[in-house]
N, C-alpha and C positions, 0 to 999 in steps of 0.2 A: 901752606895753602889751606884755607878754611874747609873744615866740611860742606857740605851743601846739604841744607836741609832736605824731608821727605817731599814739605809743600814748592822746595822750587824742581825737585825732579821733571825732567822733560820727556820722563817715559809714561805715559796716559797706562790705566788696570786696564787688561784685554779680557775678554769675556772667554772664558776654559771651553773650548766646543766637544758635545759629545762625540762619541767615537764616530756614531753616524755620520755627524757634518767634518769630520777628521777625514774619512772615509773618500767620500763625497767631493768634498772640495780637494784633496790629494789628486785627483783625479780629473777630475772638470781640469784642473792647472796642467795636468799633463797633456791633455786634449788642446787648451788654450794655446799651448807654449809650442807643441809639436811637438814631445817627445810622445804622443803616442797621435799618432796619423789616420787619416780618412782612410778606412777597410781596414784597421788594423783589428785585432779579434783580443780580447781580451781574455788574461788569465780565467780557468773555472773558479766558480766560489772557494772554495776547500784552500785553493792554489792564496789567494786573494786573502783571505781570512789568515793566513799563518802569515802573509808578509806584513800586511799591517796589525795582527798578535790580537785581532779581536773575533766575535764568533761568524759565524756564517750568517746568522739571522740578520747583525748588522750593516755585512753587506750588501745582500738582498736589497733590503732596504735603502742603501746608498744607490744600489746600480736600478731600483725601482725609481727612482727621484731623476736618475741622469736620463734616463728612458724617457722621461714626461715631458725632461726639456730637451729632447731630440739631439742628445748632444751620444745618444746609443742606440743601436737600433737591433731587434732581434731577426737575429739570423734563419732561414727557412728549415722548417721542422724542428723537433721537442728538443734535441740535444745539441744544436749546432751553436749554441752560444749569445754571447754581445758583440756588436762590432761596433768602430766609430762612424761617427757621421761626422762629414764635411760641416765646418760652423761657416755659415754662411746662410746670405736670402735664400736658398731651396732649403737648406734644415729649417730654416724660419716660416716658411713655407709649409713643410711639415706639419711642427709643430700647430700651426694656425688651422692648417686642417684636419686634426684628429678633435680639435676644441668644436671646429665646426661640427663634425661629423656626429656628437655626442647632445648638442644642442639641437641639431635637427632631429637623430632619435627621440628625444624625450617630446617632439613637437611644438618646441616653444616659438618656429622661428617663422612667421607667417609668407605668403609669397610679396605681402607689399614691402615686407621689411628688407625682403632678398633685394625688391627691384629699387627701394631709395637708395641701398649701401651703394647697389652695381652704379646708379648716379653720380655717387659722393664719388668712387675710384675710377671709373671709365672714362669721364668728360676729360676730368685734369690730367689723364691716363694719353688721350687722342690728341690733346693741347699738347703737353710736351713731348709725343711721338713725333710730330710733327716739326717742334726743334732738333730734337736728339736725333733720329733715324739717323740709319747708314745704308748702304745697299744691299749688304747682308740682310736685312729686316725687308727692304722690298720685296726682292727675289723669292723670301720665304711667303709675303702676305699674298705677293704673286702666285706662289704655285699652290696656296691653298685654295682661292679663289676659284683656281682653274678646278680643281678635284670638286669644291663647292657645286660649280655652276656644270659639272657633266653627270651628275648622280641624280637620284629621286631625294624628293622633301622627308620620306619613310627610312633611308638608309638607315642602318644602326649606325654607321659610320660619322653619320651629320653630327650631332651633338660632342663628339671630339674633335671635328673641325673647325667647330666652331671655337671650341677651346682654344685652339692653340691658335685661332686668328687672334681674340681678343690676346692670349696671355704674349703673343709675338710683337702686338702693341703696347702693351703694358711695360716688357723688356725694353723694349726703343724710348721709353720715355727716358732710361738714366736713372728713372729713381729705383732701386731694388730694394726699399719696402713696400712699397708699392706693387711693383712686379710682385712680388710675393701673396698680399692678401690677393689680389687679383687671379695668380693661378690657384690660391687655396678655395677663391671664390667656386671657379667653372671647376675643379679638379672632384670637387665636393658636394658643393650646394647644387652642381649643374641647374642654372638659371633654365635651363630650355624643359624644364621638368614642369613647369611653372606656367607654360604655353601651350596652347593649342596650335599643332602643327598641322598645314595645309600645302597645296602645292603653290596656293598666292602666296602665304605666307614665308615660302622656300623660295620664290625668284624676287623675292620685297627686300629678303634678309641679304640675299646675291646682290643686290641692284645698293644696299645701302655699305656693304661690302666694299664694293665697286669705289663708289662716296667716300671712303674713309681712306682706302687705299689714293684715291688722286691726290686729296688732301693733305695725305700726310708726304708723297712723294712730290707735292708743291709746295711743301714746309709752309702750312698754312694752318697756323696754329687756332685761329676763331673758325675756319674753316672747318679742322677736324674735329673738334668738339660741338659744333654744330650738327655736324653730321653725327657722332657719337650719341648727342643728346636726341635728337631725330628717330635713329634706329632705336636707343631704349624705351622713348614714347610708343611709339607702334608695339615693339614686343608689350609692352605694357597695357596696350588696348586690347591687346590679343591673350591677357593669364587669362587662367582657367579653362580646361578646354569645353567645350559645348558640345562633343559627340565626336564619332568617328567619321572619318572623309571616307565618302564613297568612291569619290575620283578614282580614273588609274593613275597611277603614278609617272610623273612625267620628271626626262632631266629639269630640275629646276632652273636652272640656267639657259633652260629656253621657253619661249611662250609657245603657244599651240599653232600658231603661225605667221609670226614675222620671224623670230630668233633674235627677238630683240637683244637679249643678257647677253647672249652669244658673241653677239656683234661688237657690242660695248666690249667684254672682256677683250676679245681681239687688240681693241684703242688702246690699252694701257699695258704694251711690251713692249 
């Protein structure tokens, strides 16, 4: 049987990785593959550093790199370690909001830019909730509503309500990266930072609440992004705030006297 030459060999030169991405990628595969699991805590440096024979500096370095891409996460207080993180759209989630969180520090991210993105993810966000939803997803958009529409426009409470209304239509759309920038959006940037909050303002947002929720529980897909599109235009006329409200604080979910929101929310159970 003849030799085979070097130029017909069918093994491609692989590129030698430094110890760092040896490190690194050893480990990201164990995380990938399951042999090391979501909460699982990883060896100390020292520990780490003799099994794979190189020094501590470089693993630092490796497990600094796995941190960034959320694929580790550090445990509470100075000594308690690494642990894994689930791979999946909330690590991805994660990750997407510590990048936020860094860009909004340095001030690069203005409020129009917040409110075109919430655009770009929210309309196709209410369009495919409105395909996708299940009844788990009503029930949830339902009982936020309800907490919405019994509270003041002032609660500190409000602005995480409002999170997990949009991020519980963001999940019912089916797509989880989507769902994901979307909760990094509200989790981070909180859009309502961006508004001037009033008690109209608080029974407009209940009332277009209301809109979204029928929409998407009539699997009406031009419907809910309609309405999506609607509510972002208002909050949008309303950035910036212009002073503080003298008003008392009233449940937003009801006017000063019909009950109108009140009434409405009643309709849709």
């Amino acid at each position: 049987m003849p030799d085979m030459s070097a130029a017909s060999m069918p093994f491609p030169a692989m590129p030698v990785q430094r110890p760092r991405q040896q490190v690194e990628s050893q480990i990201k595969q164990a995380i990938l593959d399951g042999s090391l699991r979501d909460g699982d805590r990883l060896p100390a440096e020292h520990a780490l550093a003799q099994s794979f024979n190189v020094s501590r500096a470089t693993v630092r370095e490796a497990l600094r790199s796995l941190v960034e891409a959320g694929l580790l996460t550090k445990g509470p207080g100075t000594t308690s370690g690494l642990f894994v993180q689930s791979v999946d759209h909330n690590s991805f989630s994660r990750v997407v909001s510590d990048r936020l969180i860094s860009v909004l520090d340095i001030g690069s991210v203005t409020p129009d830019e917040v409110s075109n993105f919430r655009d770009m993810l929210e309309v196709p966000s209410a369009r495919l909730a409105a395909q996708h939803r299940n009844d788990d997803h009503l029930v949830e958009l339902h009982e936020i509503i309800g907490r919405e529409s019994g509270t003041t426009y002032n609660d500190p409470e409000i602005p995480e309500l409002n999170a997990q209304f949009h991020c519980v239509i963001a999940n019912a759309s089916g797509n989880r990266v989507l769902a994901a920038f979307v909760s990094a959006l509200h989790r981070t940037a909180r859009p309502l930072a961006f508004v001037h909050t009033d008690e109209a303002l608080g029974k407009q947002s209940v009332a277009h609440h209301i809109q979204l929720y029928r929409a998407i529980q009539a699997q009406d897909p031009a419907a809910a992004a309609e309405a999506m599109q609607a509510h972002l235009n208002y909050l949008r006329d309303h950035a910036v705030a212009n002073g503080n409200s003298k008003e008392v604080p009233l449940p937003i979910g009801r006017s000063n006297s019909s009950g109108r929101l009140s009434d409405e929310l009643t309709k849709i159970s």
